[in-house]
C-alpha positions in Angstrom: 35.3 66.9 120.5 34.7 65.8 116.6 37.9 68.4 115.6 40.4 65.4 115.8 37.5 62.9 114.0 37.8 65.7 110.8 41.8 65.6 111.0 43.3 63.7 108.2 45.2 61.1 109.4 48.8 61.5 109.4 48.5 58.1 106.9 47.7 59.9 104.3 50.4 62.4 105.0 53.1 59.6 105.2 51.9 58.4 101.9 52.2 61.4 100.4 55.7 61.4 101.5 56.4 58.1 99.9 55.0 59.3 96.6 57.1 62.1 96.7 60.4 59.8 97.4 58.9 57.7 94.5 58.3 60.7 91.9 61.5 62.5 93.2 63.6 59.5 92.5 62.4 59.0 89.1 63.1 62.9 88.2 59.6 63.7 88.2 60.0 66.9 90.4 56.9 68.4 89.6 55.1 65.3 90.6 56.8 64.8 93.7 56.2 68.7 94.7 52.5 68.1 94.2 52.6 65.5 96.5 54.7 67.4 99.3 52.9 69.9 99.2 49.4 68.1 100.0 51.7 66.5 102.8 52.7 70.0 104.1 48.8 71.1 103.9 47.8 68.1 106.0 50.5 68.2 108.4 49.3 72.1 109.4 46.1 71.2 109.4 47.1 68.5 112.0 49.4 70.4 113.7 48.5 74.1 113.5 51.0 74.8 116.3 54.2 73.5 114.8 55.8 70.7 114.1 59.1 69.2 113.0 57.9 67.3 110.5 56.1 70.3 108.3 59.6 72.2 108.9 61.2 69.3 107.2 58.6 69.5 104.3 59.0 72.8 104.2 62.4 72.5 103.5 62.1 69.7 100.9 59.5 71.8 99.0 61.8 74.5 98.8 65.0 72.1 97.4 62.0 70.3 94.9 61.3 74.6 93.5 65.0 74.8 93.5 65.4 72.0 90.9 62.6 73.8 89.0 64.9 76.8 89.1 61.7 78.2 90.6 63.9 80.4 93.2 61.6 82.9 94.9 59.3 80.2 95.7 62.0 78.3 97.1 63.2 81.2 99.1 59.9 81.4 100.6 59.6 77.9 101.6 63.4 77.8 103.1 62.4 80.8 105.1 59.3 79.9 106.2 60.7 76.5 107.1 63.6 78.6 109.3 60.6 80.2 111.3 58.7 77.2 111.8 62.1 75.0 113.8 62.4 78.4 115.3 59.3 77.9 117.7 59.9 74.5 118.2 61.3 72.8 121.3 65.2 71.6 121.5 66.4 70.0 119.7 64.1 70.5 117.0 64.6 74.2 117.1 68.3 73.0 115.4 68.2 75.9 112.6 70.5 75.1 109.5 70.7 77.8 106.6 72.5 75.6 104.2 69.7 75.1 101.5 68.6 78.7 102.0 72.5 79.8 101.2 72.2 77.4 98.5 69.1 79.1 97.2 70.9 82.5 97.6 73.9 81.4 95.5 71.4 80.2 92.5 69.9 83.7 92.7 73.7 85.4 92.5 72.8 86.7 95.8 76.6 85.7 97.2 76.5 88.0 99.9 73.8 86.4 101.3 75.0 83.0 100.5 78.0 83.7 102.9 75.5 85.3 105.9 73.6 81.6 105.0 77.0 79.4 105.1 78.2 81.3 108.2 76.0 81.2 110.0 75.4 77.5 109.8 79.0 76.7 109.9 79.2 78.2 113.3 76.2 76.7 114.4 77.4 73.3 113.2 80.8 73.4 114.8 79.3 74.1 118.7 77.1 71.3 118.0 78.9 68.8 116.5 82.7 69.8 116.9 85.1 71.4 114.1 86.4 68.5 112.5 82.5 66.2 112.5 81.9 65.7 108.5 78.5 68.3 108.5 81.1 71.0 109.9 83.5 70.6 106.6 80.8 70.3 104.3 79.3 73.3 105.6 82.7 75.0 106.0 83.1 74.1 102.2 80.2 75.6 101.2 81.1 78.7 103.0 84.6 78.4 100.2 82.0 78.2 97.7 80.4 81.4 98.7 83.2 83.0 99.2 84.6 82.3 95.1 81.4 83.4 94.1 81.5 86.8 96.1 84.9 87.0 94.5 87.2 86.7 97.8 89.0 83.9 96.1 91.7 84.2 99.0 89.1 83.6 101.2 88.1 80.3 99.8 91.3 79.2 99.1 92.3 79.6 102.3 88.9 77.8 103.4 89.2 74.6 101.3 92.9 73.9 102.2 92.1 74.1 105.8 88.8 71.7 105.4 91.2 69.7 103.0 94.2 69.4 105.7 91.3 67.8 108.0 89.6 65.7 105.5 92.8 63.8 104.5 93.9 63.3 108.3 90.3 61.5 109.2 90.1 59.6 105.8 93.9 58.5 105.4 92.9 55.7 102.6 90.6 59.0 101.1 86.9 59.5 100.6 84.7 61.4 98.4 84.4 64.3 100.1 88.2 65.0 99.5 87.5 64.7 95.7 84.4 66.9 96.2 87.0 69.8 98.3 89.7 69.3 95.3 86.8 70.0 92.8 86.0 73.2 94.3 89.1 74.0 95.0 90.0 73.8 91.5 87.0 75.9 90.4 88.2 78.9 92.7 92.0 78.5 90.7 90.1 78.8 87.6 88.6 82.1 89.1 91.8 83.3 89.8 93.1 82.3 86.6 95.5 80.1 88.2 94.9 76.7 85.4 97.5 74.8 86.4 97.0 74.5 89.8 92.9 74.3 88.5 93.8 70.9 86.3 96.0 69.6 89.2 93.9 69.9 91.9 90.7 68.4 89.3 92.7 65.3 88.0 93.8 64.5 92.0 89.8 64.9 92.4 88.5 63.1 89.7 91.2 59.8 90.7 89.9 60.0 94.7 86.0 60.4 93.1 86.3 57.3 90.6 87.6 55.3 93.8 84.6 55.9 96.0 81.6 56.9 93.2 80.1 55.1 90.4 80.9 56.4 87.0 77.8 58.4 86.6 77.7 60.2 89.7 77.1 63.9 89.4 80.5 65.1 91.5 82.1 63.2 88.7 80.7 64.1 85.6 81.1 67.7 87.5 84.9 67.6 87.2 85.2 66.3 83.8 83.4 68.9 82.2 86.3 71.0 84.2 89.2 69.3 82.6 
């Protein structure tokens, strides 16, 4: 009767999390993961037979030891987090391997990046359709696999397919067509192909300037390119 008097409330937990937002969003990774991880603690202390919400931290924990470049702990959190949503009830059982295939690509582990990508891209088109936005950016990650693993014909055939959809839902453009020309353009250069590499990053960097601010990452990404 006094077990739930000794529980840490889930306050404290949500505070936590707001540190961690806090920290994160000032770059102070290893700040934030000290705090997500306290969170985490709490949260399976609280709820020792699952939850959604310590898969989620889970997950962020392994993303915060990514940008350490910390990559075996972030495997292990990514896979744990899999396991946890795997017990859970629809439809928090949802399972998405895209940070894990992330994670797998950092660790030129491509192989296993492309199991990762699959596997999510299939998942994400019976959920949310072919053509829904999460379906092309996973599909686009599955191109970036691909390139790595050295099937460049792969991805290229991958990227002009999720670009074809892209510019017939967005016909005044949006980012994520600069983000597919970017990568596309990055799998030319790995098949040595530069002009078609410089053509495909200058329609890219145009379409990015149009919908990002001057210092966003996707476009300081394709200038160092050209």
């Amino acid at each position: 009767m006094f077990e739930a008097y000794y529980r840490e409330p889930l306050q404290i937990s949500n505070l936590h999390e707001q540190l961690e937002d806090i920290y994160g969003a000032k770059g102070d990774i290893k700040t934030a993961l000290d705090y997500d991880l306290r969170s985490c603690n709490m949260q399976k202390r609280n709820y020792p037979e699952g939850h959604i919400l310590i898969a989620s931290s889970l997950q962020v924990i392994g993303n915060l030891y990514q940008g350490l470049n910390q990559l075996d702990e972030a495997l292990k959190y990514h896979l744990e987090s899999i396991e946890v949503r795997k017990k859970l009830e629809p439809p928090d059982n949802f399972v998405s391997k895209h940070d894990l295939g992330e994670t797998y690509l950092e660790m030129k582990k491509p192989k296993e990046a492309i199991e990762c990508s699959e596997f999510t891209y299939e998942v994400k088109s019976a959920a949310f359709g072919a053509e829904h936005k999460s379906t092309l950016s996973a599909k686009g990650c599955l191109g970036i696999a691909c390139s790595a693993n050295g099937n460049t014909a792969r991805a290229q055939k991958i990227f002009e397919e999720v670009l074809e959809v892209q510019k017939r839902l967005y016909p005044n453009g949006d980012f994520a067509i600069g983000i597919t020309l970017r990568r596309m353009g990055s799998n030319y250069l790995r098949m040595n192909k530069i002009d078609e590499a410089r053509t495909c990053f200058e329609e890219g960097l145009k379409i990015l300037e149009q919908h990002l601010a001057a210092d966003d990452y996707q476009i300081i990404l394709v200038k160092k390119e050209l």
